[in-house]
C-alpha positions as a Python dict, from the first residue, in 0.01 Angstrom:
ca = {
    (1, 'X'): (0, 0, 0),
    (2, 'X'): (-170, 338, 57),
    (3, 'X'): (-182, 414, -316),
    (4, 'X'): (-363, 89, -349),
    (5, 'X'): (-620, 201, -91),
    (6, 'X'): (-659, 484, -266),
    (7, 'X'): (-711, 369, -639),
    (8, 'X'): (-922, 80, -533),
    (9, 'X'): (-1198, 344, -314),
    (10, 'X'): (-1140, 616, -638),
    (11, 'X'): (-1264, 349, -814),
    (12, 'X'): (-1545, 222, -592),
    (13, 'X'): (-1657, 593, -590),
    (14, 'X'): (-1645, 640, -1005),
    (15, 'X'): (-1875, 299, -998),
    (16, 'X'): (-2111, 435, -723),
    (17, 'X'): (-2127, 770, -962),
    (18, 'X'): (-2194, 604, -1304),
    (19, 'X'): (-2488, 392, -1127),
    (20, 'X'): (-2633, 635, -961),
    (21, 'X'): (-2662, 895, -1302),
    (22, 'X'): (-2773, 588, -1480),
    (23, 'X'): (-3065, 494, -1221),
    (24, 'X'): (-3170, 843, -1207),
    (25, 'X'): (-3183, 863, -1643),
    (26, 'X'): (-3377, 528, -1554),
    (27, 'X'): (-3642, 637, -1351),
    (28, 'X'): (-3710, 967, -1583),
    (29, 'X'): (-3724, 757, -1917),
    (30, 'X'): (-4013, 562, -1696),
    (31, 'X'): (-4187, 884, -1589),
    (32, 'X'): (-4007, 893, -1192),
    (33, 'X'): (-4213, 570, -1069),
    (34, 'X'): (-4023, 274, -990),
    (35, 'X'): (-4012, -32, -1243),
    (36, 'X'): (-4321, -255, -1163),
    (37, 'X'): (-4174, -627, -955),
    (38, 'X'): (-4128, -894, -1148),
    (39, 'X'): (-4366, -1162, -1185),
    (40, 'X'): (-4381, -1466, -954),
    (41, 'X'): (-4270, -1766, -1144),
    (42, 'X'): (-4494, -1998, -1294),
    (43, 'X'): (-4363, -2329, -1244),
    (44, 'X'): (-4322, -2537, -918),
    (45, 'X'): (-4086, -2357, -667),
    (46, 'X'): (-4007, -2684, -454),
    (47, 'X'): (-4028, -3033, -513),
    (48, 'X'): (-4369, -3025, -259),
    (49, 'X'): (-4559, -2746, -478),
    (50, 'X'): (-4503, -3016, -791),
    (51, 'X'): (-4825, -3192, -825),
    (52, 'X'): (-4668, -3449, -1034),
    (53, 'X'): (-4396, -3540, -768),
    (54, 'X'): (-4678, -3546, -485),
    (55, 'X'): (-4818, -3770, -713),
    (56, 'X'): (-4555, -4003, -737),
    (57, 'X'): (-4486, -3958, -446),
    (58, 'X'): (-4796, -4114, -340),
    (59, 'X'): (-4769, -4376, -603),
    (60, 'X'): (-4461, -4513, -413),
    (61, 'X'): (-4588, -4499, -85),
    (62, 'X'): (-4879, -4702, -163),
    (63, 'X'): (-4682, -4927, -342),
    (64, 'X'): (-4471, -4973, -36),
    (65, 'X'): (-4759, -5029, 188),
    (66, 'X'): (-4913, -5327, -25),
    (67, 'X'): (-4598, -5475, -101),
    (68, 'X'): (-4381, -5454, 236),
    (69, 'X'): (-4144, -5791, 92),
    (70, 'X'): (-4016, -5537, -178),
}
């Protein structure tokens, strides 16, 4: 069990290691500043920033207000 331990967090270190030297050849190929955020997306996030749902939306709404039978 304790050799287990042990090659599992020699591991996790050797991981840790290899990102950290390839972050820091990262940040010098890009001149030391930080890589700019991403872009917001462009499309509707939820279902209420869709203008097309709202529309239909609406569409049914009326629809059920004029025709309260269906």
């Amino acid at each position: 069990m304790g050799k287990a331990v042990l090659i599992v967090a020699l591991f996790a270190l050797l991981v840790y290691a290899v990102l950290v030297l390839l972050e820091r050849r990262r940040s010098r190929r890009h001149g030391g500043r930080p890589a700019p955020p991403a872009a917001p997306p462009r499309r509707p996030v939820a279902p209420d920033d869709d203008p097309d749902f709202l529309r239909d939306l609406e569409r049914k709404r009326r629809q059920q207000r004029d025709n309260p039978d269906s």
